[in-house]
Residue frames as qw, qx, qy, qz and C-alpha x, y, z in Angstrom:
[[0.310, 0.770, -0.262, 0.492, 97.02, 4.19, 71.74],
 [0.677, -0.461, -0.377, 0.432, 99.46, 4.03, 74.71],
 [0.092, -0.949, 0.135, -0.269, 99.61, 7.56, 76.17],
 [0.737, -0.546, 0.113, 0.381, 102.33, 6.31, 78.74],
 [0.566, 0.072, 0.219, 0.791, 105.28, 7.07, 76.10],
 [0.113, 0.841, 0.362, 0.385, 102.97, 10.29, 74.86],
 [0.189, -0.226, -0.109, 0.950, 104.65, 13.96, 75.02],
 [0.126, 0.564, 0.697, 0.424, 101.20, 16.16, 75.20],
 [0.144, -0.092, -0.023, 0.985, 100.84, 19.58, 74.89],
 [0.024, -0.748, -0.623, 0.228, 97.14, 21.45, 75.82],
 [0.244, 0.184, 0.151, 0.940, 96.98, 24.76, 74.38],
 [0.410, -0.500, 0.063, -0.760, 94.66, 27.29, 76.74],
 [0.600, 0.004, -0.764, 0.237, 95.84, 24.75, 79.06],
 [0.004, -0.105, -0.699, 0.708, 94.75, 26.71, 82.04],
 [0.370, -0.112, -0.102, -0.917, 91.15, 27.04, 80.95],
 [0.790, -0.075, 0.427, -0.433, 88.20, 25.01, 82.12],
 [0.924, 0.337, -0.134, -0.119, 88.82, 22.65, 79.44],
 [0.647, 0.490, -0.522, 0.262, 92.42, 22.23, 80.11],
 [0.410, -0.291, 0.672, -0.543, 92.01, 22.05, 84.13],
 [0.890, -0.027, 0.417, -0.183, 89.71, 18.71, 83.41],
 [0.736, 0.562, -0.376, -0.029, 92.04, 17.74, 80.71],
 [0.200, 0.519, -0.759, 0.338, 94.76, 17.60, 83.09],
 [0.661, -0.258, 0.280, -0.647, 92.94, 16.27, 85.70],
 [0.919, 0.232, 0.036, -0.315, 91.59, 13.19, 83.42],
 [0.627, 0.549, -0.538, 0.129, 95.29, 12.71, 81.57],
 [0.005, 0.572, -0.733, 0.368, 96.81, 12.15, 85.17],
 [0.652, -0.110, 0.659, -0.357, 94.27, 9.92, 86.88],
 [0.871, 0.252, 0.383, -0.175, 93.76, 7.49, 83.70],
 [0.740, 0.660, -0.052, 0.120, 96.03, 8.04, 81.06],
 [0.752, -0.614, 0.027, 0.238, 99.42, 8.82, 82.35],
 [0.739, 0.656, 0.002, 0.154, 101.50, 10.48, 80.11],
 [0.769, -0.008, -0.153, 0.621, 105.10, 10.84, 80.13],
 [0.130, -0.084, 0.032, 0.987, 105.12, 14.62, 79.69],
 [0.089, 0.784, 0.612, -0.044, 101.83, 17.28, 79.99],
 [0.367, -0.111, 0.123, 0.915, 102.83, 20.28, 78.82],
 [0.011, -0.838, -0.494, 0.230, 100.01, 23.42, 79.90],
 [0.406, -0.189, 0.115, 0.887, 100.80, 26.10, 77.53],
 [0.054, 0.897, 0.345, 0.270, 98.75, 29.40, 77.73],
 [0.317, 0.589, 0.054, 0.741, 99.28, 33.10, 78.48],
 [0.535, -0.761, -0.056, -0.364, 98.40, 33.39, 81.93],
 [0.395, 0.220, -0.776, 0.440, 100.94, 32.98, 84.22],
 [0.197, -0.342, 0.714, -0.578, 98.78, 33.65, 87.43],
 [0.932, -0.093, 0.082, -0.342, 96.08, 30.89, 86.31],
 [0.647, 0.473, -0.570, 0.179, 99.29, 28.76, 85.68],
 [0.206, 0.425, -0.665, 0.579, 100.46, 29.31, 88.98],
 [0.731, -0.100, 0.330, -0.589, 97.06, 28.38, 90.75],
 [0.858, 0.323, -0.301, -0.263, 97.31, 25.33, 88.35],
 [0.620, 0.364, -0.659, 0.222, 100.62, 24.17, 89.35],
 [0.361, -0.224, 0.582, -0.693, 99.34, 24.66, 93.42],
 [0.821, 0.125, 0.109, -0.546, 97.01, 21.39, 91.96],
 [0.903, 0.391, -0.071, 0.164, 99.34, 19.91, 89.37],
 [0.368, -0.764, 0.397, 0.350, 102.99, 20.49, 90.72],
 [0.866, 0.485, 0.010, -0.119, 105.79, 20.02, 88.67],
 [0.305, -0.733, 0.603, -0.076, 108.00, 19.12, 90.92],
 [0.605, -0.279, 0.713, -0.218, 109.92, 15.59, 90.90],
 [0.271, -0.037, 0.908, 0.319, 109.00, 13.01, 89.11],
 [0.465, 0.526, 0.352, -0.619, 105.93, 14.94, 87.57],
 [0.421, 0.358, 0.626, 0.550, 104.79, 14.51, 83.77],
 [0.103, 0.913, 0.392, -0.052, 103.71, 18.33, 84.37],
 [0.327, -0.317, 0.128, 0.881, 105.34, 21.52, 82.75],
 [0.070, 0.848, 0.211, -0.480, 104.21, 24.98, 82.16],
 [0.502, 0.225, 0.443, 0.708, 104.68, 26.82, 79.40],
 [0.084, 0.713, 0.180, -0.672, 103.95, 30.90, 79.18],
 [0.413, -0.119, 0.576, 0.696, 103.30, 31.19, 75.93],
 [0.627, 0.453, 0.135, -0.619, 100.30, 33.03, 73.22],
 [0.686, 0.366, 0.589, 0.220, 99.49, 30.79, 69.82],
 [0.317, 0.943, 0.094, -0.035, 99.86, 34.04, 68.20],
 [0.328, -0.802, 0.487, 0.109, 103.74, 33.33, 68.56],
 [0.963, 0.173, -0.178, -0.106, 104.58, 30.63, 66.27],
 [0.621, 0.460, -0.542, 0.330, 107.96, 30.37, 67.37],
 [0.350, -0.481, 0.609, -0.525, 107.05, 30.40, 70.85],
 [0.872, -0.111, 0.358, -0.314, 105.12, 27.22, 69.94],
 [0.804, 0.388, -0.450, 0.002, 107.59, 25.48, 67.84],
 [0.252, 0.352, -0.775, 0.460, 110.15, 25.65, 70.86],
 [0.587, -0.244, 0.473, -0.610, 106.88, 24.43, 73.30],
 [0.851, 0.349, -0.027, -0.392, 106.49, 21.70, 70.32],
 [0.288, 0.359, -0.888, -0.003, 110.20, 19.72, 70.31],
 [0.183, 0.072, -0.980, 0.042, 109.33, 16.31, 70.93],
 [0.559, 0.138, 0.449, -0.683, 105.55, 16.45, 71.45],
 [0.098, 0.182, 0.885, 0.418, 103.75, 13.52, 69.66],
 [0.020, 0.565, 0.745, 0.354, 100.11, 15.15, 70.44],
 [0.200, 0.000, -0.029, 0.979, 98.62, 18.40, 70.56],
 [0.015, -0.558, -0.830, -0.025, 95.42, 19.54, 71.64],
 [0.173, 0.313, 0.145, 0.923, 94.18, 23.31, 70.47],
 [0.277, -0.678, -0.673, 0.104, 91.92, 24.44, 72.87],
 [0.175, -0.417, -0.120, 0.884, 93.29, 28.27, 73.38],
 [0.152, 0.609, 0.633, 0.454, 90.41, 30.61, 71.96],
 [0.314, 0.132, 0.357, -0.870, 88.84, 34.10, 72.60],
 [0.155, -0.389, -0.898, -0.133, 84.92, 33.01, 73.36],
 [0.095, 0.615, 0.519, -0.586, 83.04, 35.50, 74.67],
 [0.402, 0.753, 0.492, 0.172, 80.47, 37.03, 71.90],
 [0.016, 0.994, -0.039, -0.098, 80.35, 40.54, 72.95],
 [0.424, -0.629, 0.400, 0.514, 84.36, 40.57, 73.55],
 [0.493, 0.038, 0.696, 0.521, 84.83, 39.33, 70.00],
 [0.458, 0.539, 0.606, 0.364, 82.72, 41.52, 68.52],
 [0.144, -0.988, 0.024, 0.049, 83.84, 44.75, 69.85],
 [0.245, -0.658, 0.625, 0.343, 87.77, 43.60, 69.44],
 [0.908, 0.320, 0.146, -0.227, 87.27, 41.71, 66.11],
 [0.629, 0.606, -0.480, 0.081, 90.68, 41.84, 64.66],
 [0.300, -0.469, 0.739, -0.380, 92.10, 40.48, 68.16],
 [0.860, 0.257, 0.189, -0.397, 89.27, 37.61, 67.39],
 [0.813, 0.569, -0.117, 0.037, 91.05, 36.73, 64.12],
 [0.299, 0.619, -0.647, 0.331, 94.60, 37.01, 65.40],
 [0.311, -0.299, 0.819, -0.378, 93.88, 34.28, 67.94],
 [0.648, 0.027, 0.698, -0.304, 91.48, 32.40, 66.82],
 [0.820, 0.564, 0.093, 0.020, 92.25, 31.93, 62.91],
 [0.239, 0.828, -0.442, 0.249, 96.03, 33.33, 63.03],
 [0.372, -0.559, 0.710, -0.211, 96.69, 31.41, 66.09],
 [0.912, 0.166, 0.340, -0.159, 95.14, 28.24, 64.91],
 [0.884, 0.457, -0.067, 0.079, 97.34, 28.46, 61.76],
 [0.422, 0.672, -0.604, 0.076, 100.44, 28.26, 64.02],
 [0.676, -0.227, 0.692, -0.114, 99.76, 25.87, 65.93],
 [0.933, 0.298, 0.142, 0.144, 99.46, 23.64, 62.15],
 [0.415, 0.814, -0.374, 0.163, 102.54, 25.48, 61.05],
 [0.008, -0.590, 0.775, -0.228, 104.81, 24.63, 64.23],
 [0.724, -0.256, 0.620, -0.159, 103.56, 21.09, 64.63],
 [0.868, 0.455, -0.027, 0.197, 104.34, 19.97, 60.78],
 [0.076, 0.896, -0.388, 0.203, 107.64, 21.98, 61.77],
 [0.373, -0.424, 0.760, -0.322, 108.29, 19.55, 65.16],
 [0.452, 0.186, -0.871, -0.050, 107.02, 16.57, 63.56],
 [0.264, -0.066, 0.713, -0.646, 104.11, 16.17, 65.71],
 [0.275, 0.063, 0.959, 0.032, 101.91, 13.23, 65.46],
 [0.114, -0.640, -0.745, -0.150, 98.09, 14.31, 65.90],
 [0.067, -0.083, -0.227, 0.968, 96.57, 17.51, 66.52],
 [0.131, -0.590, -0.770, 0.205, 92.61, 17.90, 68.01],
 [0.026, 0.139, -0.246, 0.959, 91.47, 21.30, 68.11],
 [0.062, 0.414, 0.791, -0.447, 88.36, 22.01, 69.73],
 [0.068, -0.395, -0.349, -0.847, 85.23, 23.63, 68.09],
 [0.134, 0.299, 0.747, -0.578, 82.28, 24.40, 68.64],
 [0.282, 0.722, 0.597, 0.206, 78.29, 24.67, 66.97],
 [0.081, 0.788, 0.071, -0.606, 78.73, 28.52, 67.16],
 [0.137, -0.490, 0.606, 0.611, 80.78, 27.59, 63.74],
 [0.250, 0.274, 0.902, 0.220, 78.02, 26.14, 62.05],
 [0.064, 0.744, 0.550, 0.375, 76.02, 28.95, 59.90],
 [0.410, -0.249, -0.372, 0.795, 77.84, 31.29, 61.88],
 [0.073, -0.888, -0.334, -0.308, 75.88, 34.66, 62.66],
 [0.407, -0.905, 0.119, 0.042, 78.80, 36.19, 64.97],
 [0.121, 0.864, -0.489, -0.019, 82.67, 37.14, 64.97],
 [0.174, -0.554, 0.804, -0.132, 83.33, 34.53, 67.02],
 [0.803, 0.246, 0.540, -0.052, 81.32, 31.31, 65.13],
 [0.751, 0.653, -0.102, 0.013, 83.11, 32.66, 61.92],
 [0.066, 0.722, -0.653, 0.219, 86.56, 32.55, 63.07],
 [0.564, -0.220, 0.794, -0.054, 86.15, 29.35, 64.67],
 [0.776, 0.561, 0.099, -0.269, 84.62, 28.57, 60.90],
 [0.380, 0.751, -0.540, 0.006, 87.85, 29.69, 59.55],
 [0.275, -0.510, 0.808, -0.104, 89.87, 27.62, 62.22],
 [0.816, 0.071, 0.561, -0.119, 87.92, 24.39, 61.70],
 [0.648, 0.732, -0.094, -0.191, 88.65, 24.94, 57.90],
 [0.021, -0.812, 0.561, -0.159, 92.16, 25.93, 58.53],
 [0.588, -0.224, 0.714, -0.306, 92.32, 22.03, 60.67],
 [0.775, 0.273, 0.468, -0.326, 90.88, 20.37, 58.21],
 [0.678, 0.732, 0.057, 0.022, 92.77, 21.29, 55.09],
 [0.159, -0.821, 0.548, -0.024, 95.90, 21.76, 56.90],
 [0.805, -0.170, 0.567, 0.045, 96.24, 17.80, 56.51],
 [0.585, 0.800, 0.126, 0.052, 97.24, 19.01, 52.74],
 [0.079, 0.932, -0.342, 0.094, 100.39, 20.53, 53.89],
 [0.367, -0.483, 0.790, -0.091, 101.74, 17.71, 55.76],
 [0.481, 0.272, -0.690, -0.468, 102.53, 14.15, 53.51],
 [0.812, -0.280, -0.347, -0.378, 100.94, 11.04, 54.19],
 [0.778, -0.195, -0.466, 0.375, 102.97, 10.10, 57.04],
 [0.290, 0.097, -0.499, 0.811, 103.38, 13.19, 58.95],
 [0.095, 0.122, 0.466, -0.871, 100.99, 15.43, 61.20],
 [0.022, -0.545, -0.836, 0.052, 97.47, 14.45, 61.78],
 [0.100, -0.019, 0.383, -0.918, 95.02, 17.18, 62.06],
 [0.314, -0.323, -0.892, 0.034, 91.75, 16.70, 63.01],
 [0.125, -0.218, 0.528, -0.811, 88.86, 18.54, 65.16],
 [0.021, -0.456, -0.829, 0.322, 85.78, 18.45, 67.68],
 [0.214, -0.314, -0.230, -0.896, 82.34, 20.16, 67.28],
 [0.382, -0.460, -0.802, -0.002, 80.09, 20.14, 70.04],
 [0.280, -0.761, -0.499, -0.306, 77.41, 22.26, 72.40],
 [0.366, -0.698, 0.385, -0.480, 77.42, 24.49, 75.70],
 [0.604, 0.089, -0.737, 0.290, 79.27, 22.98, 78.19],
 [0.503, -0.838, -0.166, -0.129, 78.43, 23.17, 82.07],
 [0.582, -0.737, -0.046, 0.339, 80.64, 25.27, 83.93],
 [0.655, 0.343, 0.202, 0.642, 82.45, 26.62, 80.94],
 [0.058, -0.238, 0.053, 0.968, 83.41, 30.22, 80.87],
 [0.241, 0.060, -0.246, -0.937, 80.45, 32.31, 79.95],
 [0.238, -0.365, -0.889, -0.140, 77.77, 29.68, 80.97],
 [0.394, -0.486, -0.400, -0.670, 74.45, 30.72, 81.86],
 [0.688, -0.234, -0.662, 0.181, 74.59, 28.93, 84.72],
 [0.500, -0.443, -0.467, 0.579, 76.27, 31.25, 87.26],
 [0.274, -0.244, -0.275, -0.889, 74.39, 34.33, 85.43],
 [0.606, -0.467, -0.397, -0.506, 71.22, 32.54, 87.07],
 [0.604, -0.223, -0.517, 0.564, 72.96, 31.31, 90.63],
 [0.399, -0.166, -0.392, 0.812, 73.27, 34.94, 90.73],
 [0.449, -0.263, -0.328, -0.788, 70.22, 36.50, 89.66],
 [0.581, -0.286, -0.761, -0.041, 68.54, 33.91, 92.01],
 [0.441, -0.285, -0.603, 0.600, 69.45, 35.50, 95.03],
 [0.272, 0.086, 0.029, -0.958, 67.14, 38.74, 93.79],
 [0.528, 0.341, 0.771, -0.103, 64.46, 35.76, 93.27],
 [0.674, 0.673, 0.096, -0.288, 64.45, 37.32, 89.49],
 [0.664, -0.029, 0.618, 0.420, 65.97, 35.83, 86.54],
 [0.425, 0.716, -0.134, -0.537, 66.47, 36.99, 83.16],
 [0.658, 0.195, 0.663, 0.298, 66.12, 34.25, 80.00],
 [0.127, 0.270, -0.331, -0.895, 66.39, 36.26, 76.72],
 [0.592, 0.039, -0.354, -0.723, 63.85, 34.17, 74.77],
 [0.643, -0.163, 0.691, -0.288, 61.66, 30.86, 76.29],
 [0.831, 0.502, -0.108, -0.215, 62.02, 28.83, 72.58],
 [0.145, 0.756, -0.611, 0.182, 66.01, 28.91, 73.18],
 [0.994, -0.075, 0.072, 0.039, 67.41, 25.02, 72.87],
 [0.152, 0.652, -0.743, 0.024, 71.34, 24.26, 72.92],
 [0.799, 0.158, -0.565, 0.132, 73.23, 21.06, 73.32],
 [0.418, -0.738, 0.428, -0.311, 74.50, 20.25, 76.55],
 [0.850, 0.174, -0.430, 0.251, 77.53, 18.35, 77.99],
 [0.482, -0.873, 0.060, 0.036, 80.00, 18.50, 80.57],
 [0.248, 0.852, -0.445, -0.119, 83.22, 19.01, 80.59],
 [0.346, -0.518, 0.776, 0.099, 84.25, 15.98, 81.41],
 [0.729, 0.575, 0.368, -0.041, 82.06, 14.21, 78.27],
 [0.527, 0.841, -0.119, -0.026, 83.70, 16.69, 76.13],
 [0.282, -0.717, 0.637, 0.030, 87.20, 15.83, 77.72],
 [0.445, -0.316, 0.808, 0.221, 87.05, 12.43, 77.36],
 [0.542, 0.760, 0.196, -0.302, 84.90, 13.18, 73.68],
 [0.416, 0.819, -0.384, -0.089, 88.44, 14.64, 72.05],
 [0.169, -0.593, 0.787, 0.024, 90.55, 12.04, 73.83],
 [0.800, 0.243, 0.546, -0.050, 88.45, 9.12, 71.94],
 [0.598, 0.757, 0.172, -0.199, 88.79, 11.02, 69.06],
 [0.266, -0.806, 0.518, 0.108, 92.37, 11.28, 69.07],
 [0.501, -0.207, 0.833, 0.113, 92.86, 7.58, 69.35],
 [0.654, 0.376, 0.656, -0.027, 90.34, 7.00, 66.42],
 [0.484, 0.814, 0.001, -0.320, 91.31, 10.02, 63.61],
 [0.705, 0.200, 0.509, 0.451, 92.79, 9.27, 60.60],
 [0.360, -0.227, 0.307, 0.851, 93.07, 13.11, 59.55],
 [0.201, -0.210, -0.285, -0.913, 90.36, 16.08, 58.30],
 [0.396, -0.552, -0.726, -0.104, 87.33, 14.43, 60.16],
 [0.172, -0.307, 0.122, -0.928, 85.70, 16.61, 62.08],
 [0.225, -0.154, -0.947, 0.171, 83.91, 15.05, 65.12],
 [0.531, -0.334, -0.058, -0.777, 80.32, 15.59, 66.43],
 [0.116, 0.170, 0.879, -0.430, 79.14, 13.61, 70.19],
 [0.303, -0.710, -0.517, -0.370, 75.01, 12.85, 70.10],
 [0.208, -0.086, -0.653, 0.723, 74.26, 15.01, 72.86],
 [0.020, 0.561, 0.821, -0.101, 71.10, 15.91, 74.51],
 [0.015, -0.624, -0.293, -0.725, 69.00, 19.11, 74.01],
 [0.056, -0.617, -0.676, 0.400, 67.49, 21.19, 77.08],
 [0.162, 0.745, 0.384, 0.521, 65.44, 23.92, 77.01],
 [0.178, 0.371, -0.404, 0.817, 66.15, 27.13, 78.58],
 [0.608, -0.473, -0.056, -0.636, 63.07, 27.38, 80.54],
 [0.911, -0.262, -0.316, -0.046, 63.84, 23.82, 81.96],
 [0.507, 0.173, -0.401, 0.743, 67.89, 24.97, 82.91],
 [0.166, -0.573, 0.015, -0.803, 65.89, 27.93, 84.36],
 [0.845, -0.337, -0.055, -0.412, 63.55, 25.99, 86.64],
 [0.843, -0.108, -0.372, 0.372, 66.59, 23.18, 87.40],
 [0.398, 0.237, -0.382, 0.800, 69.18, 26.42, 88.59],
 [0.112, -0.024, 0.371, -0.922, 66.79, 28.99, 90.41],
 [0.063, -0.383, -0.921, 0.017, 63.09, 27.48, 91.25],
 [0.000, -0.815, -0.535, -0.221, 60.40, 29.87, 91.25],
 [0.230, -0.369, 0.099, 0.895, 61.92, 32.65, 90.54],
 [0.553, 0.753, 0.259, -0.246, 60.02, 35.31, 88.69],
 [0.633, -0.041, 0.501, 0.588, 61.38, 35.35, 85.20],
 [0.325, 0.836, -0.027, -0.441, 61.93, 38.49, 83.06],
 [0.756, 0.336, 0.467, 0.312, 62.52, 38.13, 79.33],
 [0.238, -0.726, 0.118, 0.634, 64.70, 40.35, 78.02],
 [0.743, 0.652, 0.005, -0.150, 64.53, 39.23, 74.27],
 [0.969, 0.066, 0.173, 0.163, 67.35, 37.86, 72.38],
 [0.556, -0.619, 0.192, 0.521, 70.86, 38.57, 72.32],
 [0.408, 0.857, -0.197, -0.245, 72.73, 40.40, 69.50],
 [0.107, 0.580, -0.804, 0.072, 74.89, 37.30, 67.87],
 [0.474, -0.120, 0.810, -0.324, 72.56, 34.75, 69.35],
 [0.321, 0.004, -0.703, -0.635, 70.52, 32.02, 68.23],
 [0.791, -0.150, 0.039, -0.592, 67.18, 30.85, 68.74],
 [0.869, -0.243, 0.430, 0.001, 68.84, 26.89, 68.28],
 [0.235, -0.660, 0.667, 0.253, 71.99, 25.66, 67.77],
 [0.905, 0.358, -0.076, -0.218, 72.94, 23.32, 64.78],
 [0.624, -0.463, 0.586, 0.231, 75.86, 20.83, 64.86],
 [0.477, 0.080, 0.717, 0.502, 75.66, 19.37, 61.60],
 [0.374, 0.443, 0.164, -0.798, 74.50, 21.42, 58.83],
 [0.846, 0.404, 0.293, -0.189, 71.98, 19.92, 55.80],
 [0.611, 0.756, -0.233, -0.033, 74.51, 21.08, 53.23],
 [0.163, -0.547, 0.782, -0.252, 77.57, 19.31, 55.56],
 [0.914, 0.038, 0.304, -0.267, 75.00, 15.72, 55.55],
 [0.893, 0.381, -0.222, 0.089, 76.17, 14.45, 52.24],
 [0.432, 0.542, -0.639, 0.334, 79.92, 14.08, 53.90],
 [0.548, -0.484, 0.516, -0.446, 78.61, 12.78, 57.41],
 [0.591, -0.031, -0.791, -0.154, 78.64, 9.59, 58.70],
 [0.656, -0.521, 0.269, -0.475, 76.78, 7.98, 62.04],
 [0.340, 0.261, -0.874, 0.228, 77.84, 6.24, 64.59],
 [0.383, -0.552, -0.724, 0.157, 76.19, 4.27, 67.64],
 [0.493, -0.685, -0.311, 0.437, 77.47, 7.63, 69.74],
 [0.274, -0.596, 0.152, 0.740, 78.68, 10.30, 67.19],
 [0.640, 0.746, 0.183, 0.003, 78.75, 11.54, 63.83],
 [0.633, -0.261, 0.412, 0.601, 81.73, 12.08, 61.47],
 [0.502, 0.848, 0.052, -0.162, 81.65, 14.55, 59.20],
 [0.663, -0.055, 0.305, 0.681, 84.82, 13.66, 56.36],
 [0.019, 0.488, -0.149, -0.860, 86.49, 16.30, 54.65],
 [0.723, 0.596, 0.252, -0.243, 85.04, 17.24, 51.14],
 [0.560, 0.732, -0.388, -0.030, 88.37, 17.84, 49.60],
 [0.791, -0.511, 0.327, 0.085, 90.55, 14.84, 50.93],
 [0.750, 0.592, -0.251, 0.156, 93.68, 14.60, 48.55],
 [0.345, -0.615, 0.696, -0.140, 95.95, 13.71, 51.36],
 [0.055, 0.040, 0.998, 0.004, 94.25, 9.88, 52.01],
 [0.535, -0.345, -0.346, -0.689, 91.33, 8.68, 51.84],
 [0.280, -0.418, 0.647, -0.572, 89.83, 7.59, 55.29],
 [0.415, -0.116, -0.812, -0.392, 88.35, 4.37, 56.31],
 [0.446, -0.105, 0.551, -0.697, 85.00, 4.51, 58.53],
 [0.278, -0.053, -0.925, -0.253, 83.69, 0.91, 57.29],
 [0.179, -0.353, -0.918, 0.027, 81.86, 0.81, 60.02],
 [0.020, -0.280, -0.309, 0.909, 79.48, 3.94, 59.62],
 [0.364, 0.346, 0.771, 0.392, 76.71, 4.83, 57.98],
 [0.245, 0.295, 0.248, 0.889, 76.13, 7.43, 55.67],
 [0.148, 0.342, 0.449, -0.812, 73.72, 10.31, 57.17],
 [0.428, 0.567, 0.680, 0.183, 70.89, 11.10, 54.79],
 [0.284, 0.052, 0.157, 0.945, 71.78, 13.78, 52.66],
 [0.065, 0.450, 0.267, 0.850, 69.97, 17.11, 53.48],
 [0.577, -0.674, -0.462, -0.017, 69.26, 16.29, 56.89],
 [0.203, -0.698, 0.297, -0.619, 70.19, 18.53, 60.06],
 [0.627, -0.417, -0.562, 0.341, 71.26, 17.79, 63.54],
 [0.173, -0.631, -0.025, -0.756, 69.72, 20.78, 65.56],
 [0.004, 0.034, -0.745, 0.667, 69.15, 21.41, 69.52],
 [0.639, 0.063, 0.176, -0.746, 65.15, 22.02, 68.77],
 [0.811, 0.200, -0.275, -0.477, 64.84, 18.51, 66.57],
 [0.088, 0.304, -0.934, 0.168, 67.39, 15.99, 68.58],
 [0.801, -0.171, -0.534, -0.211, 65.55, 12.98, 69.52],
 [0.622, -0.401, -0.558, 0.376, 66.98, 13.11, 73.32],
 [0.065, -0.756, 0.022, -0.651, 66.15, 15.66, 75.87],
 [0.336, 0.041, -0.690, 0.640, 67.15, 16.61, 79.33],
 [0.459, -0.745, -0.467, -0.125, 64.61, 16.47, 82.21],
 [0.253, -0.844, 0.232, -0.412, 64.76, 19.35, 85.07],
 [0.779, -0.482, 0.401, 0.020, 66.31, 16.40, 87.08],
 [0.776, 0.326, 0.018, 0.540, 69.13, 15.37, 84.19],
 [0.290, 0.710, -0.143, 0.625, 70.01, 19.11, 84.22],
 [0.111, -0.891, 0.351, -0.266, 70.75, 19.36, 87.66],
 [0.892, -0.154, 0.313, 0.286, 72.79, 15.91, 87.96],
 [0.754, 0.218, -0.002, 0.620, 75.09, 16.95, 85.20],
 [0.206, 0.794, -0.216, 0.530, 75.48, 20.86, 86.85],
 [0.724, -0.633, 0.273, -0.033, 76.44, 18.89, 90.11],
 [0.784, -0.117, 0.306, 0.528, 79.12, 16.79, 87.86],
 [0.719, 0.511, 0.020, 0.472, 80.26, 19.57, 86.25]]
């Protein structure tokens, strides 16, 4: 794909994901036009103190919510790609304002498909995440819905218009709501609090996961639903990498949480496929096209990809190399 000509639009463009999005798009990819369109104007305005958009920039702002479709159809004229990254994510928040939940993150999701079949926009990416796999919490079922919503939306539009497509993948370092600076600051009372010492997740950084959706882009063909291998740690080890003998109080597991995180589930196998570096999970109901991953091979059907059973783990020295790059 040549991004040079590319008009691309970042929804929750000022969040951690969409600060290394931009970041990445400017130093390697150059697009003609970046268009950062969330609801914050003052993280905007920090943003644009980084990213002007003065001159001969490919940067422009947009104030806008997803919960507006008609704010995004007029943010959507001439965009060819669209990346959905605006969500509410925090557990507790979502489950104490659930219908807010659902009106961003399953309401907004269907207009962002609504105004990009509208504008005649190529591809659209949205971002998931494992929380949507067997969900146990407002905010893994609503991103359920959305991934659905992404996946079947490729139904509405005909075989030549709007892509959609998403990602599924683990905790990220330095994301909003990471553990991380929960234990930075707990560190400085030398005590820590871990909820349970069994607790595995995926891990990545943001810039993996950045340039993760911007492979994926170039390679979907429309309902696939992407999955990176990524490694496992364990909390105890993140524990021991962020705040070194500290005493550690266990506080028992969170309401909403899991013990370990699944990416692929058994009953989701029979539609996967592996790659060297990813899995592909196709839709089950594909009556758009049919896709062609020739060169994949089929997962075995009733297997799992879980954070406790991965085959690659992170050593106390991996985990703090990638919370220095992230």
């Amino acid at each position: 794909m040549n991004w040079h000509d590319k008009v691309v639009l970042v929804t929750g463009g000022t969040g951690s994901f969409g600060r290394k999005f931009a970041k990445i798009m400017l130093q390697d990819f150059c697009p003609r036009k970046l268009i950062i369109f969330s609801r914050d104007e003052l993280k905007q305005h920090e943003m644009r103190q980084v990213y002007p958009d003065t001159d001969d920039s490919p940067m422009r702002y947009f104030i806008g919510d997803v919960r507006d479709v008609e704010r995004l159809r007029r943010a959507m004229h001439r965009v060819n790609i669209v990346v959905h990254a605006a969500a509410l994510k925090q557990v507790p928040a979502c489950e104490y304002n659930p219908f807010e939940a659902i009106k961003t993150n399953i309401t907004g999701a269907q207009n962002v498909l609504d105004a990009a079949i509208d504008r005649g926009v190529d591809k659209v990416m949205a971002i998931g995440t494992d929380k949507a796999v067997n969900p146990i919490n407002i905010y893994g079922a609503t991103k359920l819905c959305a991934e659905k919503l992404f996946v079947q939306g490729n139904s509405y539009s005909s075989k030549e218009g709007t892509l959609f497509s998403c990602t599924r993948y683990g905790n990220v370092v330095g994301s909003r709501g990471s553990v991380i600076p929960l234990f930075r600051k707990q560190r400085q009372s030398d005590k820590i609090t871990v909820t349970d010492e069994r607790m595995t997740r995926f891990w990545l950084t943001i810039e993996q996961g950045v340039r993760f959706v911007l492979r994926c882009i170039e390679e979907m063909q429309g309902g696939e639903v992407f999955v990176p291998k990524s490694p496992s740690m364990r909390v105890m080890d993140l524990a021991e990498a962020v705040a070194p003998g500290c005493e550690i109080e266990f506080v028992g597991i969170r309401p909403g949480e899991k013990l370990n995180e699944v990416l692929i589930s058994p009953d989701e196998s029979r539609y996967a496929l592996e790659l060297e570096d990813m899995f592909v999970i196709q839709p089950s109901y594909p009556w758009w096209k049919q896709a062609n991953w020739s060169n994949a091979t089929p997962v075995p059907d009733g297997s799992k990809y879980a954070s406790d059973k991965n085959d690659r783990w992170l050593t106390i020295k991996d985990l703090r190399e990638m919370i220095e790059e992230g």
